[in-house]
N, CA, C and O atoms as CSV, one atom per row, in Angstrom:
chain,resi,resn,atom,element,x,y,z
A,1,UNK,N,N,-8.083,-21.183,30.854
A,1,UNK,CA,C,-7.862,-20.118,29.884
A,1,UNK,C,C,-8.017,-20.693,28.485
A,1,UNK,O,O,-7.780,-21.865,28.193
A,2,UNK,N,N,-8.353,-19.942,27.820
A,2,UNK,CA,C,-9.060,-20.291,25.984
A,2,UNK,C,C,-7.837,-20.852,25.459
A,2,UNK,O,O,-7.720,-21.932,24.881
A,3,UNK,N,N,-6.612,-19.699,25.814
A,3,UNK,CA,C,-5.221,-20.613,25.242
A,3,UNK,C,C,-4.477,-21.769,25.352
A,3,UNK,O,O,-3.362,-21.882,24.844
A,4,UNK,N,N,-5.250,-22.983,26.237
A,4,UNK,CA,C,-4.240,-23.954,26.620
A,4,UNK,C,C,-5.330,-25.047,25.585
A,4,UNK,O,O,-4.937,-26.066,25.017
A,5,UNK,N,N,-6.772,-24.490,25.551
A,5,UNK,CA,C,-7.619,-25.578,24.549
A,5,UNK,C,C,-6.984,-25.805,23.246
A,5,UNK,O,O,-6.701,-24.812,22.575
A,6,UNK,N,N,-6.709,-27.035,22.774
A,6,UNK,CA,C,-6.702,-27.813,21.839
A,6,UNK,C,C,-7.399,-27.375,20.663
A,6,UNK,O,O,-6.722,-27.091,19.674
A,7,UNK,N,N,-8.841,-27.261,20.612
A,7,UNK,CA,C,-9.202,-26.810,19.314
A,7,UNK,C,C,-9.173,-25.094,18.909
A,7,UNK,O,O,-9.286,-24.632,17.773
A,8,UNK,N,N,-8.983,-24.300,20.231
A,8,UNK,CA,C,-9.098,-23.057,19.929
A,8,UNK,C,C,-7.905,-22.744,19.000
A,8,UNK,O,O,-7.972,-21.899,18.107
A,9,UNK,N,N,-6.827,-23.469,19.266
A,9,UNK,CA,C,-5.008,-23.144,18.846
A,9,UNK,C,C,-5.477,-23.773,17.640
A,9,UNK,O,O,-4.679,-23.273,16.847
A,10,UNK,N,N,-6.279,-24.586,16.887
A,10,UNK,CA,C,-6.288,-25.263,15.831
A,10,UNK,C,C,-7.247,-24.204,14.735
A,10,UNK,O,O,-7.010,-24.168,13.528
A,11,UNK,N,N,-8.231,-23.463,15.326
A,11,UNK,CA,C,-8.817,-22.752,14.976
A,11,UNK,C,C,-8.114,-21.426,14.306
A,11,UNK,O,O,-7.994,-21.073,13.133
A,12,UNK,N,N,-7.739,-20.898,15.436
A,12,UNK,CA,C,-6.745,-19.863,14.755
A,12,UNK,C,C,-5.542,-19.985,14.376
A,12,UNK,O,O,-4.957,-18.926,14.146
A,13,UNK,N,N,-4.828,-21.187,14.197
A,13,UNK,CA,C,-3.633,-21.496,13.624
A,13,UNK,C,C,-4.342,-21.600,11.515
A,13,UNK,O,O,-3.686,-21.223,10.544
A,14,UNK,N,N,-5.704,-22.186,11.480
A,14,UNK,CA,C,-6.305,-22.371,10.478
A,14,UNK,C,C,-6.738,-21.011,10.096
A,14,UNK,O,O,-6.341,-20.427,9.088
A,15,UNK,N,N,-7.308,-20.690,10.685
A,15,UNK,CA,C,-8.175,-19.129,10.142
A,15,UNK,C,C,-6.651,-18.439,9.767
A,15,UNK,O,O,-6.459,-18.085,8.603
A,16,UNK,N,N,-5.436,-18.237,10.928
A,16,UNK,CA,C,-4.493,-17.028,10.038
A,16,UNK,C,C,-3.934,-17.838,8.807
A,16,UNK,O,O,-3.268,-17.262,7.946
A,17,UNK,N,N,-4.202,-19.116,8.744
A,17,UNK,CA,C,-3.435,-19.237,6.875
A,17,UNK,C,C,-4.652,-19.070,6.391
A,17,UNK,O,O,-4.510,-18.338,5.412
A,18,UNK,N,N,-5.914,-19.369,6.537
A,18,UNK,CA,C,-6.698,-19.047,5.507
A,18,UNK,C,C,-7.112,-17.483,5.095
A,18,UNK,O,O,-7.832,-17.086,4.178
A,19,UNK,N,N,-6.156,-16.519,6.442
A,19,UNK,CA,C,-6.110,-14.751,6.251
A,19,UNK,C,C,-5.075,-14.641,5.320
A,19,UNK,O,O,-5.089,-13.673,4.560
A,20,UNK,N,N,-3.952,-15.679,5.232
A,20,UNK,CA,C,-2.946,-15.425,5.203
A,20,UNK,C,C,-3.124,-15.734,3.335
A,20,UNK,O,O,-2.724,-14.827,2.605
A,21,UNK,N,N,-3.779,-17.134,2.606
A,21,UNK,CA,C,-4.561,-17.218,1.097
A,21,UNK,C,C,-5.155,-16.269,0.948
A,21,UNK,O,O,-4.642,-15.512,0.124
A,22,UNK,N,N,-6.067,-15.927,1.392
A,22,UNK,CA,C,-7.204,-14.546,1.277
A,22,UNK,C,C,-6.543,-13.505,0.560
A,22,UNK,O,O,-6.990,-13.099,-0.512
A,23,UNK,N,N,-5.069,-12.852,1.303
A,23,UNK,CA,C,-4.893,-11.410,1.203
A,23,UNK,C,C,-3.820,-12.177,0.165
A,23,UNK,O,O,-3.298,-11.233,-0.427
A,24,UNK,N,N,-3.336,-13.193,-0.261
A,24,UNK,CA,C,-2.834,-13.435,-1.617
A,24,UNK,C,C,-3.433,-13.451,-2.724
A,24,UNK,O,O,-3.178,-13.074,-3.867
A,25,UNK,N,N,-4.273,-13.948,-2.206
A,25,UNK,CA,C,-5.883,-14.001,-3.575
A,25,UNK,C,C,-5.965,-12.562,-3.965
A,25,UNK,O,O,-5.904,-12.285,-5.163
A,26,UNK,N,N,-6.098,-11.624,-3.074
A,26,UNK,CA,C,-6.710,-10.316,-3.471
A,26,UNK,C,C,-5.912,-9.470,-4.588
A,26,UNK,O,O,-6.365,-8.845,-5.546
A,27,UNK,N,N,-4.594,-9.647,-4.164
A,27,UNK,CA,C,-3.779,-8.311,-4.914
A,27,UNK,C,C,-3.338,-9.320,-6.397
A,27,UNK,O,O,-3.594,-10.507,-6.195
A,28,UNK,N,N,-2.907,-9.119,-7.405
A,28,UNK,CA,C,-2.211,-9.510,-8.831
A,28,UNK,C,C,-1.521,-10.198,-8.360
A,28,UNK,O,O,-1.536,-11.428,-8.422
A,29,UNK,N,N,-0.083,-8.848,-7.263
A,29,UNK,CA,C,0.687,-9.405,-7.312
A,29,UNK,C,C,1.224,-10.620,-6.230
A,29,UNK,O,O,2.348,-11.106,-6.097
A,30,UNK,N,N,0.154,-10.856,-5.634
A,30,UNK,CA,C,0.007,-11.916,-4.127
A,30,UNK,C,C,1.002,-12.141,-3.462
A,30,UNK,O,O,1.490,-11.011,-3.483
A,31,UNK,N,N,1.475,-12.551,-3.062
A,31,UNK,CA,C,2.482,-13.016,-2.399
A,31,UNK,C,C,3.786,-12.677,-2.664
A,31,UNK,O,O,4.735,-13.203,-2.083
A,32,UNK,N,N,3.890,-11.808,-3.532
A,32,UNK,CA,C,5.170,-10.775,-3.913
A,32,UNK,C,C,4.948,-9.196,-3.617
A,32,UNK,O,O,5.635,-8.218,-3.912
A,33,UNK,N,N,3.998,-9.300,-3.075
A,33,UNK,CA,C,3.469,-7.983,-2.732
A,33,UNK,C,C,3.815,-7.867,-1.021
A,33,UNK,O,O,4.121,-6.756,-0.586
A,34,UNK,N,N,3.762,-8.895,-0.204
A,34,UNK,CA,C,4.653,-8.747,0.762
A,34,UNK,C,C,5.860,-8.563,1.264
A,34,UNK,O,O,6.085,-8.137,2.397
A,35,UNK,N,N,6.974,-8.989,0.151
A,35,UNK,CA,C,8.039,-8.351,-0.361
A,35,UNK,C,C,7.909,-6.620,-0.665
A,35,UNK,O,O,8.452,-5.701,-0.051
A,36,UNK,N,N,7.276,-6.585,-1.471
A,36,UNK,CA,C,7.540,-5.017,-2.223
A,36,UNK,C,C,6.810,-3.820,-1.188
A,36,UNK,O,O,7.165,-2.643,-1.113
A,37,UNK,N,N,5.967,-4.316,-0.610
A,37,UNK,CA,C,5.472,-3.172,0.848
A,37,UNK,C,C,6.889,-2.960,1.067
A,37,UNK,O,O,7.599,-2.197,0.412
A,38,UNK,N,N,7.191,-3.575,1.884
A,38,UNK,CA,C,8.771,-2.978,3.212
A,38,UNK,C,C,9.737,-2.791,2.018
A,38,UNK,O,O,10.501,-1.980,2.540
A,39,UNK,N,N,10.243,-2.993,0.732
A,39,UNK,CA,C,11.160,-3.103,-0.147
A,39,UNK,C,C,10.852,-1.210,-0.418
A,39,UNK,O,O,11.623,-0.251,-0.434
A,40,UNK,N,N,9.694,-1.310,-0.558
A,40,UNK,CA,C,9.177,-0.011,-1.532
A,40,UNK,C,C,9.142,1.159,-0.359
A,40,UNK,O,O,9.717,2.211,-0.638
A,41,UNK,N,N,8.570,1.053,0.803
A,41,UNK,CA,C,8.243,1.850,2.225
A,41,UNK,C,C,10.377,2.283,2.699
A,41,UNK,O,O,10.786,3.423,2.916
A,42,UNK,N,N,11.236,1.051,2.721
A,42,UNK,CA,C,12.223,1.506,2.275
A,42,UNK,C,C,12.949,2.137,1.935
A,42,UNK,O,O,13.834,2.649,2.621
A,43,UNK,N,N,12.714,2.309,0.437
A,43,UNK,CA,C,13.209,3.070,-0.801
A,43,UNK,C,C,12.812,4.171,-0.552
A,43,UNK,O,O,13.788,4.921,-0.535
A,44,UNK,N,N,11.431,4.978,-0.235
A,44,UNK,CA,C,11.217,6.197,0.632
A,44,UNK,C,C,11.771,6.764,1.421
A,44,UNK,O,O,11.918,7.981,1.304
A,45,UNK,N,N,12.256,6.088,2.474
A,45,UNK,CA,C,12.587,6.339,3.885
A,45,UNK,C,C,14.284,6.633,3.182
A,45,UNK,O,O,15.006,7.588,3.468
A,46,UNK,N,N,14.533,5.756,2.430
A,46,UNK,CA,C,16.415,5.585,2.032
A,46,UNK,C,C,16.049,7.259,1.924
A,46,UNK,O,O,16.387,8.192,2.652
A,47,UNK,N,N,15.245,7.216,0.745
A,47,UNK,CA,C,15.433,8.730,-0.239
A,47,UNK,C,C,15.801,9.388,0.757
A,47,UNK,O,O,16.953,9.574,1.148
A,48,UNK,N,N,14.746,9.788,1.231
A,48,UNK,CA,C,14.560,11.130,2.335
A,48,UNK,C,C,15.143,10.960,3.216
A,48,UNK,O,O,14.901,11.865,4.014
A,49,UNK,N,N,16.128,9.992,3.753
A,49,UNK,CA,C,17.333,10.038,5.276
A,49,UNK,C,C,18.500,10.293,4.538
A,49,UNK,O,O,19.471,10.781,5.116
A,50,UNK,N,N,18.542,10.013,3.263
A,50,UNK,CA,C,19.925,10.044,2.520
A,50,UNK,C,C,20.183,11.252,1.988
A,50,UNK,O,O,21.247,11.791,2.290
A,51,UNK,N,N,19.292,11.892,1.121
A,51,UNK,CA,C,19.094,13.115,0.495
A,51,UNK,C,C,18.644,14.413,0.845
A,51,UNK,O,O,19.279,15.465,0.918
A,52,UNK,N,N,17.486,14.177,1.045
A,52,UNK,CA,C,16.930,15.786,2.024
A,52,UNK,C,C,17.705,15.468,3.608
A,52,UNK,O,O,18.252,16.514,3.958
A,53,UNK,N,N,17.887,14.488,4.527
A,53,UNK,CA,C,18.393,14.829,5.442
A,53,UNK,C,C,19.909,14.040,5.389
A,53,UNK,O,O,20.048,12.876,5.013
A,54,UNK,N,N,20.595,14.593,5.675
A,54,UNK,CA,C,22.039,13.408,5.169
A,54,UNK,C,C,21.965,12.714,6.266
A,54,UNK,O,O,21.316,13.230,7.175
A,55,UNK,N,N,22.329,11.928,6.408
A,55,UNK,CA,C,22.732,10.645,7.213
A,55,UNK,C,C,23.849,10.040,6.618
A,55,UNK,O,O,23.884,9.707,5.433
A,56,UNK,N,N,24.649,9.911,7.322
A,56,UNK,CA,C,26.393,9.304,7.284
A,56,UNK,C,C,26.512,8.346,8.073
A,56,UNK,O,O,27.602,8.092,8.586
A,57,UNK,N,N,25.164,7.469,8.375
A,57,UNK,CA,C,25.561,6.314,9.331
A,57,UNK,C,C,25.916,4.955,8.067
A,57,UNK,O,O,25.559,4.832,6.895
A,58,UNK,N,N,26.716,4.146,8.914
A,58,UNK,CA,C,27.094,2.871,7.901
A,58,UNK,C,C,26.045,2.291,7.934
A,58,UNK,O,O,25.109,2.567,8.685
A,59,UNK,N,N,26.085,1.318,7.028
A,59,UNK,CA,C,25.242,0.605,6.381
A,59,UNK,C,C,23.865,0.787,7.413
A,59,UNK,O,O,23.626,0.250,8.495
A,60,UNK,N,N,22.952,1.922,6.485
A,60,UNK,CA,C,22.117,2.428,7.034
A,60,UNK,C,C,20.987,1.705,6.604
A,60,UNK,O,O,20.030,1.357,7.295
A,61,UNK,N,N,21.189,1.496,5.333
A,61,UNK,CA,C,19.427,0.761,4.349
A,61,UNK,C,C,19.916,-0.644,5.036
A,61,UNK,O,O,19.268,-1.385,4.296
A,62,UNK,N,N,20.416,-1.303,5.689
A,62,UNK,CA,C,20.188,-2.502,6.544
A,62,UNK,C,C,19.490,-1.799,7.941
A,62,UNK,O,O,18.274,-1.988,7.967
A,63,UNK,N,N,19.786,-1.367,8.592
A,63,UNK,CA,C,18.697,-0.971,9.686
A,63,UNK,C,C,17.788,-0.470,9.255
A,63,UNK,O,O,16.873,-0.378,10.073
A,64,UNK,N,N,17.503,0.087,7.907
A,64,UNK,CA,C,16.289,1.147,7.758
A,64,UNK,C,C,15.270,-0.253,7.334
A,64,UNK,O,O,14.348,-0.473,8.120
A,65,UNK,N,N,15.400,-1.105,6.237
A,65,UNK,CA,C,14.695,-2.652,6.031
A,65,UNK,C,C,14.306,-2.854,7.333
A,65,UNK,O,O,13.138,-2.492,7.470
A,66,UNK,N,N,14.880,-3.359,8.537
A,66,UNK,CA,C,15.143,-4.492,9.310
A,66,UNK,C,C,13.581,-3.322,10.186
A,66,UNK,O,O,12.410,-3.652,10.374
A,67,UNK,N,N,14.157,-2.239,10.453
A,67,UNK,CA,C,13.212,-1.424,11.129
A,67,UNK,C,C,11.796,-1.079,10.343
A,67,UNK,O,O,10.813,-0.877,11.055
A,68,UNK,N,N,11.672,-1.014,9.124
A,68,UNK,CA,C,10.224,-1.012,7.949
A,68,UNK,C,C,9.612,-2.078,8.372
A,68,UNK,O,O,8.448,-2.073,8.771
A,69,UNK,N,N,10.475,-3.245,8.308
A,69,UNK,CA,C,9.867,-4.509,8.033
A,69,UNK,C,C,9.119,-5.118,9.632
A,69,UNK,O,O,7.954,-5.429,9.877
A,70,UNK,N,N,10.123,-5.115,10.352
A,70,UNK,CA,C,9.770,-5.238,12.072
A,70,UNK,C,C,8.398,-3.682,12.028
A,70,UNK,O,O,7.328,-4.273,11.879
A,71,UNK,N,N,8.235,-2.860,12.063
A,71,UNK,CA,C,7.179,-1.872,12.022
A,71,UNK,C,C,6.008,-2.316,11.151
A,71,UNK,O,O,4.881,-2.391,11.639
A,72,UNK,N,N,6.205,-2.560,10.102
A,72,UNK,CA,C,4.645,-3.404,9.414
A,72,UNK,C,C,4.387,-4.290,9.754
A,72,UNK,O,O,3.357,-4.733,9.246
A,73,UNK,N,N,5.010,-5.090,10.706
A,73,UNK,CA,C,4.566,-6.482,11.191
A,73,UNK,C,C,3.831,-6.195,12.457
A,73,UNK,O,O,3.095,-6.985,13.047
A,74,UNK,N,N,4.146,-4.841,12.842
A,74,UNK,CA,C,3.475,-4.441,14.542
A,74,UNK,C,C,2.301,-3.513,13.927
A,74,UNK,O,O,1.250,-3.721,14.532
A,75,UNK,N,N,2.170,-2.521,12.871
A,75,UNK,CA,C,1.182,-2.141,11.943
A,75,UNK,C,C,0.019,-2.793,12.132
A,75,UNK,O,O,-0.946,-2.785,12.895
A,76,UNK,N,N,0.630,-3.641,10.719
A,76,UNK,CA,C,-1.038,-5.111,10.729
A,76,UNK,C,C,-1.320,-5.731,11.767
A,76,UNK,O,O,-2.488,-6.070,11.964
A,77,UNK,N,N,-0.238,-6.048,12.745
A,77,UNK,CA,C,-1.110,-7.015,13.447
A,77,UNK,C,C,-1.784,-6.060,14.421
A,77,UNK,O,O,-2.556,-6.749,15.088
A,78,UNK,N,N,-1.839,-4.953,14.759
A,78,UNK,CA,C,-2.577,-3.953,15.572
A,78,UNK,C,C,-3.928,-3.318,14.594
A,78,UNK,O,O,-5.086,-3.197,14.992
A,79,UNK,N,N,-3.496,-3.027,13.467
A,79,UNK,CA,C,-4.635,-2.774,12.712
A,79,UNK,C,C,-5.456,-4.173,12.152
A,79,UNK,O,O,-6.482,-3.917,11.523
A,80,UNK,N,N,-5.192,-5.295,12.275
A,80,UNK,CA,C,-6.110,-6.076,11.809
A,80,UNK,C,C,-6.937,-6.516,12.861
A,80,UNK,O,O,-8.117,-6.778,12.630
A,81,UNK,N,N,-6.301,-6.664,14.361
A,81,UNK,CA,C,-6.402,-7.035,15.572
A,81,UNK,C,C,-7.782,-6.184,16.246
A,81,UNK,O,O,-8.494,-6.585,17.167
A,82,UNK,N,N,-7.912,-4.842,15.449
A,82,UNK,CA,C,-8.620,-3.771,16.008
A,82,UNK,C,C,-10.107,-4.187,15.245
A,82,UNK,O,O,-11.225,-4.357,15.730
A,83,UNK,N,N,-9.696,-4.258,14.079
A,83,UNK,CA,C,-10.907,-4.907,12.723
A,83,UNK,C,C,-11.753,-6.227,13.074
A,83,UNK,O,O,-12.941,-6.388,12.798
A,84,UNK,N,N,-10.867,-7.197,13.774
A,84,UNK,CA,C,-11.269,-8.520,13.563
A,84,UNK,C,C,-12.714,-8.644,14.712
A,84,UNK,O,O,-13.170,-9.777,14.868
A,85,UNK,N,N,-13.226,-7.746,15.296
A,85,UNK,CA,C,-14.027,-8.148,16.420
A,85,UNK,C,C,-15.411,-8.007,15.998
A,85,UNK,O,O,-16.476,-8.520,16.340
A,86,UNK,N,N,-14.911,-6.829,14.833
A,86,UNK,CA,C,-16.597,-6.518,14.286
A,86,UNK,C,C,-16.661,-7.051,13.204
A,86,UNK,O,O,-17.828,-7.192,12.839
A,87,UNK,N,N,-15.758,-7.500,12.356
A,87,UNK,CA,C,-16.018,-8.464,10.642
A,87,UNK,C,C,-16.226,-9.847,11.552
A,87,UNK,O,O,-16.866,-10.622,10.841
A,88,UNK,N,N,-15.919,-10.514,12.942
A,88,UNK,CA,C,-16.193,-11.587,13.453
A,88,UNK,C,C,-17.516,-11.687,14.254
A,88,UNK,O,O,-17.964,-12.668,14.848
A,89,UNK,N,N,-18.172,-10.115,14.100
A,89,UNK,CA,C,-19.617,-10.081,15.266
A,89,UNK,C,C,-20.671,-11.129,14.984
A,89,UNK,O,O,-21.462,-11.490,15.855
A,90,UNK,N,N,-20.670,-11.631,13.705
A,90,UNK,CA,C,-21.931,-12.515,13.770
A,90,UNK,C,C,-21.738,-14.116,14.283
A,90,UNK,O,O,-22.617,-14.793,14.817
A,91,UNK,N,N,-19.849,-14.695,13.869
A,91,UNK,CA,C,-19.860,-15.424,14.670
A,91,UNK,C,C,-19.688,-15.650,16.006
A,91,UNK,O,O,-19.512,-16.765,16.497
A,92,UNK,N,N,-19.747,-14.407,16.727
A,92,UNK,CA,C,-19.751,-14.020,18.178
A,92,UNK,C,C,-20.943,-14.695,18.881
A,92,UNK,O,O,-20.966,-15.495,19.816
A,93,UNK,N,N,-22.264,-13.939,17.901
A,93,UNK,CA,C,-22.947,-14.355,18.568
A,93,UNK,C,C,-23.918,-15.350,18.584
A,93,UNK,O,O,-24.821,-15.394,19.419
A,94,UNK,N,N,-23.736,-16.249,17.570
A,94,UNK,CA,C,-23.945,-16.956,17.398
A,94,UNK,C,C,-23.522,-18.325,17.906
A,94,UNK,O,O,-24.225,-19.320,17.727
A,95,UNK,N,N,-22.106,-18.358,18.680
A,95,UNK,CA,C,-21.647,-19.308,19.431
A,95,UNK,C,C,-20.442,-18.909,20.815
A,95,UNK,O,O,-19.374,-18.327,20.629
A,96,UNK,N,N,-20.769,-19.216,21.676
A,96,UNK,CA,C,-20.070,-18.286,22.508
A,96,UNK,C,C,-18.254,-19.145,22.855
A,96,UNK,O,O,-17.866,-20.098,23.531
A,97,UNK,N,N,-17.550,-18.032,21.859
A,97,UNK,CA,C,-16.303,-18.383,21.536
A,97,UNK,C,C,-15.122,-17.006,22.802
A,97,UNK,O,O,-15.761,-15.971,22.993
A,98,UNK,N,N,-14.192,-17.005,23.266
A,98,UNK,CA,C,-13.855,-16.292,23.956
A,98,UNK,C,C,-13.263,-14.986,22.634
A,98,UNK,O,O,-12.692,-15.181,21.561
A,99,UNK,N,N,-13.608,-13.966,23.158
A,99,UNK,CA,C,-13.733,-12.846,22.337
A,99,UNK,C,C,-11.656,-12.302,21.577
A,99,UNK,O,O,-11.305,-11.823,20.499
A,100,UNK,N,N,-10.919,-12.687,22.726
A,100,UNK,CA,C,-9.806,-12.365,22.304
A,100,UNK,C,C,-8.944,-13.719,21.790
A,100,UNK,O,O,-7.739,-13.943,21.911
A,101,UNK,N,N,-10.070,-14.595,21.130
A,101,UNK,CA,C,-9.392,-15.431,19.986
A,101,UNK,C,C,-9.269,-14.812,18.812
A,101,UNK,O,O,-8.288,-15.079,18.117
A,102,UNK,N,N,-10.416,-13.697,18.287
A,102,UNK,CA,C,-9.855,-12.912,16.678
A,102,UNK,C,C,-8.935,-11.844,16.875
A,102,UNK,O,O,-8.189,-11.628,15.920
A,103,UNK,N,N,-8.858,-11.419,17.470
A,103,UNK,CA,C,-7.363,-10.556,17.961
A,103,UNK,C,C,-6.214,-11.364,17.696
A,103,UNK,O,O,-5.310,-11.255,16.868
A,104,UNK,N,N,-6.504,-12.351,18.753
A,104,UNK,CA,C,-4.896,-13.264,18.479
A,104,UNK,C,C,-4.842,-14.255,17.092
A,104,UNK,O,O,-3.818,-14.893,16.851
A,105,UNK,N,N,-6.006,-14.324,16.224
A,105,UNK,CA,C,-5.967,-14.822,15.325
A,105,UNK,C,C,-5.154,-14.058,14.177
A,105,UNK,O,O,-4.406,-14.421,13.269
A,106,UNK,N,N,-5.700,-12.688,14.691
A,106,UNK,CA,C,-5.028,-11.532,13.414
A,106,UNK,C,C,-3.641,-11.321,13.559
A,106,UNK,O,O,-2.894,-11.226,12.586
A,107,UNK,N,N,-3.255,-11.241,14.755
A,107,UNK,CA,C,-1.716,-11.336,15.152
A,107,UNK,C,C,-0.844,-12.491,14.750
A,107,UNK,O,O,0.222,-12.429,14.137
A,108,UNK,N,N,-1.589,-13.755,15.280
A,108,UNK,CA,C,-0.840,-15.044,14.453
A,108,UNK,C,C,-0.558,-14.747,13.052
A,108,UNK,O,O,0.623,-14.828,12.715
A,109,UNK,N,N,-1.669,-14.323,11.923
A,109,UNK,CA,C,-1.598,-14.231,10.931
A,109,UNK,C,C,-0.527,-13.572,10.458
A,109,UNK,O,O,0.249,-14.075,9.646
A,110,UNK,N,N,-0.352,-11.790,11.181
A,110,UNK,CA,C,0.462,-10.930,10.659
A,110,UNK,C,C,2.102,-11.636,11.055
A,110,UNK,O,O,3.176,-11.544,10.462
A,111,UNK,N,N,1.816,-12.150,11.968
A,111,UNK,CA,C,3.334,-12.803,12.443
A,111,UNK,C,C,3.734,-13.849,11.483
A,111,UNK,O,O,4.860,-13.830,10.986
A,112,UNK,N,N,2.742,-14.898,11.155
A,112,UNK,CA,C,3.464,-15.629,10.206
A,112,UNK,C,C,3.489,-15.075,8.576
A,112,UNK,O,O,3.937,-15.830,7.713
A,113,UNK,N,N,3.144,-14.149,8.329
A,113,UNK,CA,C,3.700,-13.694,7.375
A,113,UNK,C,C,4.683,-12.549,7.546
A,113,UNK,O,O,4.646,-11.839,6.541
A,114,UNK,N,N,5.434,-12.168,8.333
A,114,UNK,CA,C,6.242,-11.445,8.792
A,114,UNK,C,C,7.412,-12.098,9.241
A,114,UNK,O,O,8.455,-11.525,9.552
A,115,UNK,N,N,7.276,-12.899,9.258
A,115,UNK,CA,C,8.100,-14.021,9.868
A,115,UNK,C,C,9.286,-14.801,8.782
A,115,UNK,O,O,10.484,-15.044,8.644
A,116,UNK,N,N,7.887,-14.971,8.140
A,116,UNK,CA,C,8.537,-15.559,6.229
A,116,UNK,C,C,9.259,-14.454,5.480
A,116,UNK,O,O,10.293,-14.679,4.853
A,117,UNK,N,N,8.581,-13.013,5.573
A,117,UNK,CA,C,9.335,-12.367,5.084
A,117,UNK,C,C,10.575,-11.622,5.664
A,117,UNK,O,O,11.459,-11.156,4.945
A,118,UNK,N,N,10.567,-11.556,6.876
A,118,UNK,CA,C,11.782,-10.915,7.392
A,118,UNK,C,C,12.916,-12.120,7.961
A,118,UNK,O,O,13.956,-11.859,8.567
A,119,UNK,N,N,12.540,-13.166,7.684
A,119,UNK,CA,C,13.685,-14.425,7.393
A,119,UNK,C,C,13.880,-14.230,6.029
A,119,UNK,O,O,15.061,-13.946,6.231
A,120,UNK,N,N,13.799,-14.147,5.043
A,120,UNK,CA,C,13.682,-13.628,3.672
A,120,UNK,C,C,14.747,-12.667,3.664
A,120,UNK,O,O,15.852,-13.010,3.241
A,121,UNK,N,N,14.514,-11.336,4.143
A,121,UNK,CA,C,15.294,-9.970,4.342
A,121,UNK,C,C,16.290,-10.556,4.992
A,121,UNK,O,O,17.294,-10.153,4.404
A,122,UNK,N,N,16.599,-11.213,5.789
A,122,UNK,CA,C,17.565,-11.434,7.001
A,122,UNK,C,C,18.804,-12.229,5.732
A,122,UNK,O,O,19.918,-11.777,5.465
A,123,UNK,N,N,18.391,-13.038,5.350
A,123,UNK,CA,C,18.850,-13.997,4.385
A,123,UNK,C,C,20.022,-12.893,3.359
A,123,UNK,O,O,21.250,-12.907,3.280
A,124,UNK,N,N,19.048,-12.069,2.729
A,124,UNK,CA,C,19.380,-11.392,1.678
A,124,UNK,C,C,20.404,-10.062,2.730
A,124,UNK,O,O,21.486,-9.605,2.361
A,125,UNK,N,N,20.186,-9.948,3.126
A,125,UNK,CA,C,21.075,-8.909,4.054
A,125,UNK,C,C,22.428,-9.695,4.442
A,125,UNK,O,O,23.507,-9.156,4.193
A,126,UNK,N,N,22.380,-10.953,5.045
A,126,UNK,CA,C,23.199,-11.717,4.839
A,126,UNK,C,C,24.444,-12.108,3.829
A,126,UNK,O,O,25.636,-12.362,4.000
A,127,UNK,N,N,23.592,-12.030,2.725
A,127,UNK,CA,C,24.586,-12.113,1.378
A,127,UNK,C,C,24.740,-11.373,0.980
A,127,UNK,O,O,25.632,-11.638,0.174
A,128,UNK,N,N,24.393,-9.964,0.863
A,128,UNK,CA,C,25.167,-8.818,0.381
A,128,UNK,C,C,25.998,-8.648,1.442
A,128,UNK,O,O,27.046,-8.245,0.936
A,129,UNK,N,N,26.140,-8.719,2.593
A,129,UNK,CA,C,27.107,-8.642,3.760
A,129,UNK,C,C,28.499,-8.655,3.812
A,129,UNK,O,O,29.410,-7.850,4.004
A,130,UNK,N,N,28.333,-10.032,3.538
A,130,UNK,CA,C,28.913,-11.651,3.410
A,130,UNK,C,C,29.248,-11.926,4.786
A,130,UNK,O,O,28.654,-11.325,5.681
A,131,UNK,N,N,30.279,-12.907,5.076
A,131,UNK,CA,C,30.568,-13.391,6.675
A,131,UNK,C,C,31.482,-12.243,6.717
A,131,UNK,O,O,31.822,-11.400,5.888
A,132,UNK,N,N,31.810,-12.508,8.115
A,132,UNK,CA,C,32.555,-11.317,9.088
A,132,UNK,C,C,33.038,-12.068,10.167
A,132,UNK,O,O,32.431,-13.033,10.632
A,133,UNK,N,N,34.186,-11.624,10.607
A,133,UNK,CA,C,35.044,-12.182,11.736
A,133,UNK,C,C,33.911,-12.376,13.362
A,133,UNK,O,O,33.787,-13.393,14.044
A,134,UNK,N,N,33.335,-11.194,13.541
A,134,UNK,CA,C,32.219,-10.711,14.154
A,134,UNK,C,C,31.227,-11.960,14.483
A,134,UNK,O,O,30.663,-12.208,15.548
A,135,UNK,N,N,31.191,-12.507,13.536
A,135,UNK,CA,C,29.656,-13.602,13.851
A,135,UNK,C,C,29.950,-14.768,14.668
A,135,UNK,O,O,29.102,-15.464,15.227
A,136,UNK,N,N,31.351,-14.954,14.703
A,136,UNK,CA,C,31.954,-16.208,15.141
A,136,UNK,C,C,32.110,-15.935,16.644
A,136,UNK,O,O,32.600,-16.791,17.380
């Protein structure tokens, strides 16, 4: 199987950070812009569960984050996963590589930046929290 080779795991461990520079390069705000997606997607969701529909659950904008943020991470990596076969067609055929390495390349990618940021969220959810008898 393609997954136990040595250079294939090196390949796409390389290609998702170099997806992962790419889509920092693109926007101004780079790499703070992965923050402010789920921060901002959020702040929507708060509005409208809080206001037009009430919701009286406790600490609700901690599950509503935790659930934005876990959902854009299954998002991209399904929408990039879907993309990557035809922006990868010419090196397809040009060397015969097993086809569901850019799939799992796009998934690695979305995961490790999902990863960074919802350890990030986890952190910060944490300290507005604070400890609790509960964790112990």
């Amino acid at each position: 199987m393609f997954l136990l080779e040595p250079y294939l795991w090196r390949y796409a461990a390389y290609r998702a950070y170099l997806n992962l520079v790419g889509e920092a390069a693109r926007y101004y705000l780079a790499w703070l812009w992965w923050f402010l997606e789920p921060i901002a997607m959020t702040g929507v969701f708060f509005l409208v569960f809080t206001y037009l529909r009430a919701s009286n659950a406790e600490n609700f904008q901690y599950f509503l984050i935790i659930g934005v943020t876990s959902w854009l991470w299954f998002a991209n990596g399904v929408a990039n996963s879907t993309d990557s076969l035809r922006v990868a067609k010419g090196m397809i055929s040009q060397r015969p590589l097993p086809k569901l390495l850019f799939p799992f390349t796009s998934v690695v990618s979305a995961s490790l930046k999902h990863a960074f940021v919802f350890s990030i969220v986890l952190i910060v959810i944490a300290a507005m929290l604070g400890s609790s008898p509960a964790w112990r």
